[in-house]
VOGU-3710 file (C-alpha; in Angstrom, 3 decimals, decimal comma):
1> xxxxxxxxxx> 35,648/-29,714/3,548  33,467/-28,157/5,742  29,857/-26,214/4,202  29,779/-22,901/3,221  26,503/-21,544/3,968  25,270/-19,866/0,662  24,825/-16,265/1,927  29,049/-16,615/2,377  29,212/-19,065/-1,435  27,030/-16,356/-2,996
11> xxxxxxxxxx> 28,515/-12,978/-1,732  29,431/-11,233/-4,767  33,529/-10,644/-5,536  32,878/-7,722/-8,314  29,970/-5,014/-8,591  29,177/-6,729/-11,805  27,842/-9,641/-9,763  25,479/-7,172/-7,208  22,095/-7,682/-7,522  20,340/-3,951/-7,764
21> xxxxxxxxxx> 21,518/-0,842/-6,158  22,794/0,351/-9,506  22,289/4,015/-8,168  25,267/3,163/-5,900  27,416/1,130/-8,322  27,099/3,893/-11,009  28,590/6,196/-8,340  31,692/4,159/-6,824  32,613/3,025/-10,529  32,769/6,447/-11,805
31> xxxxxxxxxx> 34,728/7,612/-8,504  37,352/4,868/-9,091  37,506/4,884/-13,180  38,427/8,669/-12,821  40,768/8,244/-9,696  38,606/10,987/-7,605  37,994/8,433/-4,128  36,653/10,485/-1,030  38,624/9,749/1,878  35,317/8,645/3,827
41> xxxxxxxxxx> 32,028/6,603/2,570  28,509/5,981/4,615  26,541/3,240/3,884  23,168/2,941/4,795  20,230/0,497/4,701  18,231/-2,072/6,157  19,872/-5,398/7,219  21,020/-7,903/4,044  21,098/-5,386/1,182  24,556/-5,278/0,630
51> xxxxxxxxxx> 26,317/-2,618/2,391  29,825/-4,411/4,006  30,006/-6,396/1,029  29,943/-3,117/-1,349  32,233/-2,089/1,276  34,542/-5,079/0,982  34,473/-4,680/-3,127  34,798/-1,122/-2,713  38,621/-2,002/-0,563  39,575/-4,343/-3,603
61> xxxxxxxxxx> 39,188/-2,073/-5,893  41,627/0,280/-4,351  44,117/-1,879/-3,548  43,685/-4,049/-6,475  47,480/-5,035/-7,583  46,628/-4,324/-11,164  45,303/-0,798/-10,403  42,822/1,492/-8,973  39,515/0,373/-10,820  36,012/-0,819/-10,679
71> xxxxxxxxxx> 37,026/-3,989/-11,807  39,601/-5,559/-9,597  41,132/-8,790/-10,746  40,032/-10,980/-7,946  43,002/-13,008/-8,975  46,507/-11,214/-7,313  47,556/-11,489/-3,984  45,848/-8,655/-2,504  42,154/-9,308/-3,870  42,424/-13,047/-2,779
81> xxxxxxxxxx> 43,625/-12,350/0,868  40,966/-9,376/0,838  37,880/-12,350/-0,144  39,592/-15,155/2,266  39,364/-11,602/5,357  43,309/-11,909/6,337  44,193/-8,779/3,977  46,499/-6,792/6,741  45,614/-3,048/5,565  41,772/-3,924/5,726
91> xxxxxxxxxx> 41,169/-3,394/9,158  36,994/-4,318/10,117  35,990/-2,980/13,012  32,761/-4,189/14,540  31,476/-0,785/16,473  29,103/-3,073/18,575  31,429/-4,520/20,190  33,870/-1,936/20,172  32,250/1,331/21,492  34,486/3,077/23,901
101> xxxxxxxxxx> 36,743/5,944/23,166  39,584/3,977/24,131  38,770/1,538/21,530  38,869/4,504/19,512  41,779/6,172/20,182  43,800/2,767/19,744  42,191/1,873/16,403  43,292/6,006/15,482  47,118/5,830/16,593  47,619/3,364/13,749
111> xxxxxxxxxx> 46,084/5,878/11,252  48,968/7,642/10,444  51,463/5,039/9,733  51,929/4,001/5,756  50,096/0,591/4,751  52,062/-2,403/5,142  51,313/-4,158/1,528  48,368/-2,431/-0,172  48,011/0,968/-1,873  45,436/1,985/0,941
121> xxxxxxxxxx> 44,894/1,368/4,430  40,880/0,656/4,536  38,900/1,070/7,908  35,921/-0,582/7,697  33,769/0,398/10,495  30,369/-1,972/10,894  26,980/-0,562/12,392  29,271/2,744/13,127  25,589/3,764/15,241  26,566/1,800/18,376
131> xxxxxxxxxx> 29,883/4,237/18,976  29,704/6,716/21,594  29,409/10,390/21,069  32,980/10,887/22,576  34,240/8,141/20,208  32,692/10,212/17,156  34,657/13,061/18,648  37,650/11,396/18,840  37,217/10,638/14,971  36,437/13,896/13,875
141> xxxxxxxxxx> 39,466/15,575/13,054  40,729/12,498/11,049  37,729/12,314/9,401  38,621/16,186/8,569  42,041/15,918/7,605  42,842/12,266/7,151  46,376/11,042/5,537  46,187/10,754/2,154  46,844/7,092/2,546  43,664/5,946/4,652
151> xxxxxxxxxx> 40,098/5,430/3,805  37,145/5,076/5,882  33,825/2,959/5,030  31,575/3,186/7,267  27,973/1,067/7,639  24,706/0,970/8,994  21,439/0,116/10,000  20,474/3,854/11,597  22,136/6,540/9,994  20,109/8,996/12,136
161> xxxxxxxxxx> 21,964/8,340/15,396  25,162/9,594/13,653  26,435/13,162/14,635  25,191/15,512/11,667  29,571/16,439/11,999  29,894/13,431/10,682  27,458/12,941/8,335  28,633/16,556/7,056  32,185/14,597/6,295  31,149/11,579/4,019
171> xxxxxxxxxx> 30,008/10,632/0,539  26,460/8,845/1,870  24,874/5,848/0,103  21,571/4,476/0,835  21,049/1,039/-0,298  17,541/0,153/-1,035  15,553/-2,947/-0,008  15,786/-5,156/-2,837  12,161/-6,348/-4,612  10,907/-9,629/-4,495
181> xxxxxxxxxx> 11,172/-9,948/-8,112  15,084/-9,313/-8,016  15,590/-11,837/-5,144  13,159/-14,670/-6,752  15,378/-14,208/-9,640  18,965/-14,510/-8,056  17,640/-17,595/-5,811  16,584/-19,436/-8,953  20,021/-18,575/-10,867  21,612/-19,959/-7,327
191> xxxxxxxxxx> 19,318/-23,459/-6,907  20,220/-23,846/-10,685  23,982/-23,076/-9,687  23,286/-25,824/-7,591  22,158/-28,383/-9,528  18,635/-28,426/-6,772  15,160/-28,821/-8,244  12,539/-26,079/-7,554  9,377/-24,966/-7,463  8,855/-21,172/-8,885
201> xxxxxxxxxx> 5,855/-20,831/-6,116  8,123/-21,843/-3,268  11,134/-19,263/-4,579  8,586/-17,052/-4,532  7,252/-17,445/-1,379  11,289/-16,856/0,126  11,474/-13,846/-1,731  8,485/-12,545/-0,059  9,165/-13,906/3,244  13,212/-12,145/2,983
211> xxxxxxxxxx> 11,697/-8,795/3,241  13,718/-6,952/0,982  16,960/-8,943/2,047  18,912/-10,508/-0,100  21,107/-12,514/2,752  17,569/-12,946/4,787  16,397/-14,868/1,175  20,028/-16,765/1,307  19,356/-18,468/4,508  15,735/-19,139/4,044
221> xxxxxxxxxx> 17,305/-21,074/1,116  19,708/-22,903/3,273  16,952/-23,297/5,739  14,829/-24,180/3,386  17,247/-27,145/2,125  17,622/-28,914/5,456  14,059/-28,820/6,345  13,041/-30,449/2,935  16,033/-32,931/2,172  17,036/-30,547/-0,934
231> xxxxxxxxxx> 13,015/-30,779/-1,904  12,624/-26,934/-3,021  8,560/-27,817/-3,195  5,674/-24,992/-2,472  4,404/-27,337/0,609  7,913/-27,223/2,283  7,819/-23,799/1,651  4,467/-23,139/3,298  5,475/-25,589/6,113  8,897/-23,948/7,420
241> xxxxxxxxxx> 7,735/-20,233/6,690  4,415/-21,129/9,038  1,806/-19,585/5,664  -1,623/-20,966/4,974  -1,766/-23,638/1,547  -2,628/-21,204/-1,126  -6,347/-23,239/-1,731  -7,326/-21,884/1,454  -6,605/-18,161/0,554  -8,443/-19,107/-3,280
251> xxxxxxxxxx> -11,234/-20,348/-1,602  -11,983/-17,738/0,787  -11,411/-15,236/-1,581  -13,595/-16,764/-3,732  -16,272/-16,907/-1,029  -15,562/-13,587/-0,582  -16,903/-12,254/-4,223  -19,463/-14,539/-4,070  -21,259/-12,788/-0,849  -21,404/-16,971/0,433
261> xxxxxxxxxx> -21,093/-16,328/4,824  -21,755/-19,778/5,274  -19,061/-21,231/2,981  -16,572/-18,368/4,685  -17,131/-19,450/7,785  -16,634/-23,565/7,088  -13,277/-22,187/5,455  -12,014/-20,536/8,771  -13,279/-23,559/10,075  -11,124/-25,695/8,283
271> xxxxxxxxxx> -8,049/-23,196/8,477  -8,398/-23,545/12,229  -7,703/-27,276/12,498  -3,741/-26,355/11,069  -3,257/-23,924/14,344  -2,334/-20,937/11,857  -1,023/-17,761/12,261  -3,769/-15,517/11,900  -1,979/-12,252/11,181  -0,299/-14,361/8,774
281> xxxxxxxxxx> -3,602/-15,223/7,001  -4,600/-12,220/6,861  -1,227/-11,480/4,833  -2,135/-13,807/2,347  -5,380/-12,784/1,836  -4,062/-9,012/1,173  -1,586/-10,609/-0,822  -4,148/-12,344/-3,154  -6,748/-9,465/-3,774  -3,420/-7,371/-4,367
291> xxxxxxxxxx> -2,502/-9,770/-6,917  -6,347/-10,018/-8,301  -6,153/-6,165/-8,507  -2,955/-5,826/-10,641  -4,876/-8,329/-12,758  -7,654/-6,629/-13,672  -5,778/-3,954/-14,409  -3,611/-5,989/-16,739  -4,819/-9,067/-17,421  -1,413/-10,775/-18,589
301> xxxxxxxxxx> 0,234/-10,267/-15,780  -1,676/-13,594/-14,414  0,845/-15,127/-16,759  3,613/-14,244/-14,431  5,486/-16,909/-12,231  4,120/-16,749/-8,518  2,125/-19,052/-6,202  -0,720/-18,536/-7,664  -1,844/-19,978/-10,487  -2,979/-17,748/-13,869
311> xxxxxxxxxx> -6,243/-19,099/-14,220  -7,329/-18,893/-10,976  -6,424/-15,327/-10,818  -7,820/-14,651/-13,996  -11,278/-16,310/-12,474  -11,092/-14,161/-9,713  -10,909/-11,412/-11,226  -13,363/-10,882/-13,892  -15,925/-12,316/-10,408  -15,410/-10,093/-8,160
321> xxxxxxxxxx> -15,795/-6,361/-8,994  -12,441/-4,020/-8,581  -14,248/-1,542/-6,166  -14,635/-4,543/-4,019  -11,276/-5,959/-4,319  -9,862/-2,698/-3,148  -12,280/-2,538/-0,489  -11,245/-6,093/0,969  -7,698/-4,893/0,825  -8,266/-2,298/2,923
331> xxxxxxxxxx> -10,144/-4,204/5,259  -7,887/-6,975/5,407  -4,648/-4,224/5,600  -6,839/-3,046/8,822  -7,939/-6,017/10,222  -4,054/-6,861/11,326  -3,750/-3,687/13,243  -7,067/-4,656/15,034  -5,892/-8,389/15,470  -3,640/-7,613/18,825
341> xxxxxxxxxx> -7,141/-6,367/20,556  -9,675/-9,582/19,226  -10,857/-11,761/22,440  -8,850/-14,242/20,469  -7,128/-14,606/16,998  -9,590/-16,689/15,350  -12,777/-14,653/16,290  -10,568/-11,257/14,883  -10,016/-13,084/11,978  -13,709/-13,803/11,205
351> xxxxxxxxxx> -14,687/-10,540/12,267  -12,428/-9,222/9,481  -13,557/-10,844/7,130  -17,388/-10,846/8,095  -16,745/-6,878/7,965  -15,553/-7,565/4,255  -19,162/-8,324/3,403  -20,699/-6,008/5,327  -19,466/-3,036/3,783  -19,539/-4,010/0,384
361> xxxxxxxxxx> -21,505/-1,897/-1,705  -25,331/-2,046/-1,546  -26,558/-2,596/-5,385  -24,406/-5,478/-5,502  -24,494/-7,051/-2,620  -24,748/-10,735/-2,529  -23,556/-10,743/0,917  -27,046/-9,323/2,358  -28,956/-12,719/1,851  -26,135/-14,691/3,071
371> xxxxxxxxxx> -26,627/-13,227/6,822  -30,730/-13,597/6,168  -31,357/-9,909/5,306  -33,744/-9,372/2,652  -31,429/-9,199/-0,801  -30,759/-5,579/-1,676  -32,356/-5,844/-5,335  -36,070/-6,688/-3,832  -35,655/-3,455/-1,524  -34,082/-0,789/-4,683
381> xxxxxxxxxx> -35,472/-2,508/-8,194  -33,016/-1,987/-10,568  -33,907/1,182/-12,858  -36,207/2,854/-10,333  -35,402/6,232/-8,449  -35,162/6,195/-4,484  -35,863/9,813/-4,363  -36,952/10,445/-1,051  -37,320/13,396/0,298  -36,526/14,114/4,252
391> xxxxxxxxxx> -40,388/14,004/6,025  -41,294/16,451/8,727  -42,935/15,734/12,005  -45,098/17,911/13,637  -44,122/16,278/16,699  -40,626/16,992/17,164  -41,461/20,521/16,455  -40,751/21,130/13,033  -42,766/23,179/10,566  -42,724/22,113/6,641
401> xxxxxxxxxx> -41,797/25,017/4,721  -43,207/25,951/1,646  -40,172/24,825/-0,334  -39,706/21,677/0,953  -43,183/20,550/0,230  -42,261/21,853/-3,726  -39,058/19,754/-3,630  -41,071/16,958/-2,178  -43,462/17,644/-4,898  -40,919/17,298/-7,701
411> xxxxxxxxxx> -39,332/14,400/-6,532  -42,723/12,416/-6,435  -43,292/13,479/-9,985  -40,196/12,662/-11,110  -40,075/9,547/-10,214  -39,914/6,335/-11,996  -41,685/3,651/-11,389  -40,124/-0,011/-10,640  -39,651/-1,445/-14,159  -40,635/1,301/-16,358
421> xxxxxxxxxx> -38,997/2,376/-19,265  -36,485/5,079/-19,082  -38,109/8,474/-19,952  -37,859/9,504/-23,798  -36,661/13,461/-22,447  -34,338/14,623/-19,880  -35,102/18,055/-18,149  -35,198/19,788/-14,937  -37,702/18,080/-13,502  -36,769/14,385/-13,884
431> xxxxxxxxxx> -33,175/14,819/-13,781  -32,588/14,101/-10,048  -34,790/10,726/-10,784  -32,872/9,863/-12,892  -29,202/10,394/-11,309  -30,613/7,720/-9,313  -31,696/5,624/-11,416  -28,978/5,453/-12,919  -27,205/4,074/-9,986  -24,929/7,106/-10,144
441> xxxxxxxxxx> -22,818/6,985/-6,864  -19,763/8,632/-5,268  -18,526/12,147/-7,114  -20,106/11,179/-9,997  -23,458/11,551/-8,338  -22,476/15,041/-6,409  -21,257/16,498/-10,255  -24,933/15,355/-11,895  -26,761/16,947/-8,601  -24,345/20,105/-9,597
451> xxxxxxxxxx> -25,193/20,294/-12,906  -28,852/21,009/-15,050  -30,308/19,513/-18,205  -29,999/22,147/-20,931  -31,191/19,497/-23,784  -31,102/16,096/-24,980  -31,635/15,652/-28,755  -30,173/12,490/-30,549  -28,531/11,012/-27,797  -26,271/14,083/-27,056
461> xxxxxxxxxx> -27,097/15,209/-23,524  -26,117/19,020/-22,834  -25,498/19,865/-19,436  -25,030/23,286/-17,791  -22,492/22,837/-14,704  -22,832/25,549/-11,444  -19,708/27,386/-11,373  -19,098/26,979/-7,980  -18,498/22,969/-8,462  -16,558/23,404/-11,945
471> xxxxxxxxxx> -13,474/22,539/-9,984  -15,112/18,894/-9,404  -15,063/18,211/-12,947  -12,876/15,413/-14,045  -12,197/13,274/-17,202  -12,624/9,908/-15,187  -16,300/11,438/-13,681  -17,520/12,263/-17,053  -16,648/8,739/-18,333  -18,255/7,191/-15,418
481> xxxxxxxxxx> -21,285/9,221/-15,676  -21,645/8,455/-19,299  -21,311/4,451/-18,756  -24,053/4,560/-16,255  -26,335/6,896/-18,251  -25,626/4,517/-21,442  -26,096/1,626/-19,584  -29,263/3,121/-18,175  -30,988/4,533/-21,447  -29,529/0,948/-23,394
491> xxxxxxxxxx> -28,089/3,763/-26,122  -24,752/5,497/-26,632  -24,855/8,799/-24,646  -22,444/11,508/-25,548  -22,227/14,240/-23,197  -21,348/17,912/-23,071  -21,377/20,169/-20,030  -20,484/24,125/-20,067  -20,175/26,001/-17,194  -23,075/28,417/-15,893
501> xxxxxxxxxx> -23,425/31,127/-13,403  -23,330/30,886/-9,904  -26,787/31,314/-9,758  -27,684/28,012/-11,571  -30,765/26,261/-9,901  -29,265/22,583/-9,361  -30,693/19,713/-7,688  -27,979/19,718/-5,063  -28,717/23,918/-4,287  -32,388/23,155/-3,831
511> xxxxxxxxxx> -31,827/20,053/-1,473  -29,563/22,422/0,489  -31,785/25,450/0,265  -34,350/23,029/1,720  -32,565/21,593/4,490  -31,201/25,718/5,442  -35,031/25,905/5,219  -35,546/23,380/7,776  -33,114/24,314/10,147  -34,383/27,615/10,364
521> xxxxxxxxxx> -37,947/26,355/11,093  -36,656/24,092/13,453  -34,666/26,430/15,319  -38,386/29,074/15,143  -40,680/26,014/16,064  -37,386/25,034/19,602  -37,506/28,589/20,470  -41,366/29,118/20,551  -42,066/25,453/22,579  -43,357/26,433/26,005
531> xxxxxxxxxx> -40,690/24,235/27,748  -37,732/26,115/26,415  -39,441/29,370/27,306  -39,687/27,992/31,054  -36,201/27,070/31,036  -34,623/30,650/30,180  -36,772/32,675/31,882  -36,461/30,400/35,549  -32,612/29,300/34,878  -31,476/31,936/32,259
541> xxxxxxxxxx> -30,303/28,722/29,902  -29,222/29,426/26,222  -29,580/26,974/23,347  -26,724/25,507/21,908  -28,463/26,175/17,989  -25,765/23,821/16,508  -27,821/20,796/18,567  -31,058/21,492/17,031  -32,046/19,100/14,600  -35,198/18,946/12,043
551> xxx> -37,303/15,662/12,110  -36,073/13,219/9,554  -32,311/14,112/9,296
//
């Protein structure tokens, strides 16, 4: 007997045996239970998710010999010969193939005649896009007013190229890609089916690789077979499909959180000698740090049957912070668009992930000594203020104002020096110090600079808020302000912030009065300089104010 590849083995006889698309199921068996069938159906979806074979189950059920149901027998005459594809009153109709109005017309002269065995006479009309518009036209009016004897399913890839007329006529079903998780699961029930031994990693890797396609997944099986002897092993997997070993990904990850550019770059190095497919690399990377982020999220969920193993995962994440793991996805999620325009694959590869440690964040930033830059913590000690405040030069024209020099001022006695204790109070004065020494960042750090000291007595810090930034206020800012401040003071902070007038005097409104300050002694200081007095009066030029910039900025 010849083989039966297993997409054909495996195509399911009864909507009990479909794997997902209950949305659709729910619908057709509720349809046929009651006896209320539309004379036309549209399928849609992407390729492999089931729509001719819904189709197919759909024609059984109708002319099923014990009845109209949503369970067909699958053992009478009629569902047999409709399985085996010789059932005379299902008439498939590839529309590829078949895309003239003649074609048409022929298939449509038949319409009116009774079935010759079944209850029904079923068109089936595959990737119904490829007909021409006159061939739609020509199906119209049946469509409209069709014998009570014929129904039409119709399927496709690209439901938009249909005719809205007939769209407007038929009962439309999208079919959704299918999840990995859904098609890992039906491939093991099949290699059990089978009697074939498995690996759960290389499953998983075919249920990636299908795409949301169940017959894609079927054949990568089958493909998958041959190219292994009937070894179902992770290696074979990663072989055929053309995807880095997982160890590679691990390990470059791993160099990754540990801000090491030298052991990065001996990793590419050794990823280079296999030839691999870079854009593919950078797939598995993404694919990693989007596995390390569900992780640290929820931690058992490194318990869950993939290609990577739990502990590693669970190493992973508790080394490299989650703002950086969602930065490298990001990066890496970019870096493929930017791989087509690379002098070569390998160097846009490197420069993707160099970029990774580039932009990580400052404070903890490993990554800085690695390329021979002086490490972040000897330039910003931890627990002192950077409060610096912009400097003026004389000799790009710009005047210091009065309240600049007072914010200046402030900020020098606010701050804290490197390794000194926290301060016992928190007022006015300090609080801007303090923000930063906190390590406050992000909208965290914009909603302190909004808001002013109004007491701190027993650890519970009041804060009054300026009205104008109450809409910044959030549940997850207040948390994060608190950890730092708790951190930062080594006590338990409790916080409580009302909102104040408009008129509150904030750190952020006197940086911005300052730097409105500035510009408009800039601007004074451009417009008196004897060079720009030569210019208007001898060519009658006018300054372009939004180009004027104060010293320092």
């Amino acid at each position: 007997m010849s083989y039966v590849v297993l997409a054909r083995k495996w195509r399911p006889k009864k909507f009990a045996e479909m794997v997902g698309q209950e949305h659709v199921l729910q619908a057709l068996s509720h349809s046929l239970d009651s006896g209320k069938v539309h004379h036309a159906f549209l399928f849609t979806g992407t390729r492999g998710v089931g729509k001719t074979t819904v189709a197919r189950i759909l024609a059984k059920s109708l002319n099923c010999e014990a009845g109209v149901s949503a369970s067909p027998c699958g053992v009478c005459a009629a569902c047999r010969e409709i399985d085996e594809g010789r059932f005379v009153d299902l008439i498939e109709v590839d529309a590829a193939s078949r895309t003239k109005v003649d074609d048409t017309r022929e298939l449509l002269d038949n319409v009116q005649y009774a079935p010759t065995r079944g209850r029904f006479k079923v068109y089936l009309i595959d990737e119904v896009h490829m007909l021409s518009n006159h061939s739609f036209n020509a199906l119209l009016k049946t469509f409209e007013e069709p014998p009570p004897h014929v129904k039409f399913l119709l399927a496709t890839t690209d439901p938009q190229k249909l005719p809205v007329t007939v769209l407007s006529r038929c009962l439309q079903f999208s079919l959704k890609r299918l999840s990995a998780a859904l098609i890992g699961a039906r491939l093991k029930f099949i290699a059990g089916a089978e009697e074939l031994a498995f690996e759960a990693a290389a499953l998983a890797l075919l249920s990636r690789a299908a795409e949301g396609s169940m017959r894609d997944a079927l054949s990568l099986l089958d493909q998958l077979i041959a190219f292994g002897g009937g070894a179902l092993t992770e290696a074979n997997a990663r072989s055929m499909l053309g995807t880095i070993d997982r160890g590679h990904v691990e390990r470059i990850v791993a160099a990754l959180g540990a801000g090491d550019g030298a052991a990065l770059l001996a990793q590419v190095r050794d990823l280079d000698r296999d030839a691999p497919d870079y854009d593919r690399a950078l797939v598995e990377v993404a694919a990693l740090l989007q596995r390390i982020a569900i992780v640290q999220v929820v931690p058992d969920a490194a318990k869950s049957e993939d290609e990577f193993d739990g502990p590693d995962l669970l190493r992973l994440a508790r080394t490299i912070p989650p703002a950086d793991v969602q930065l490298y996805y990001q990066i890496a999620i970019a870096g493929r668009r930017d791989l087509g325009m690379a002098p070569e694959p390998r160097a846009g590869f490197e420069m993707t992930l160099l970029r990774m440690l580039a932009f990580r964040p400052e404070a903890e930033s490993p990554a800085e000594s690695a390329v021979g830059r002086e490490p972040a913590a000897a330039r910003r000690p931890t627990g002192s203020a950077s409060v610096e405040a912009p400097r003026s030069s004389p000799a790009a024209g710009v005047i210091p104002t009065a309240a600049a020099e007072t914010e200046r001022n402030a900020a020098s006695a606010a701050r804290t020096e490197p390794g000194a204790p926290p301060p016992v109070s928190i007022d006015a004065a300090n609080w801007p110090a303090i923000v930063d020494a906190a390590q406050l960042s992000g909208m965290a750090r914009q909603f302190a600079l909004n808001c002013v000291p109004a007491s701190f007595e027993h650890g519970l810090l009041r804060l009054r808020l300026d009205a104008a930034a109450a809409d910044r206020r959030t549940k997850q800012i207040e948390e994060k302000m608190l950890q730092a401040l708790s951190k930062y003071f080594g006590q338990e902070i409790r916080l409580s912030v009302e909102t104040a007038d408009n008129g509150l005097v904030t750190p952020a409104r006197q940086r911005s009065l300052a730097e409105q300050n500035k510009m408009t002694a800039a601007a004074a200081a451009f417009d008196e300089d004897p060079t720009v007095k030569g210019l208007r009066e001898r060519f009658g030029a006018d300054v372009d104010a939004a180009s004027i910039k104060p010293g320092g900025m």
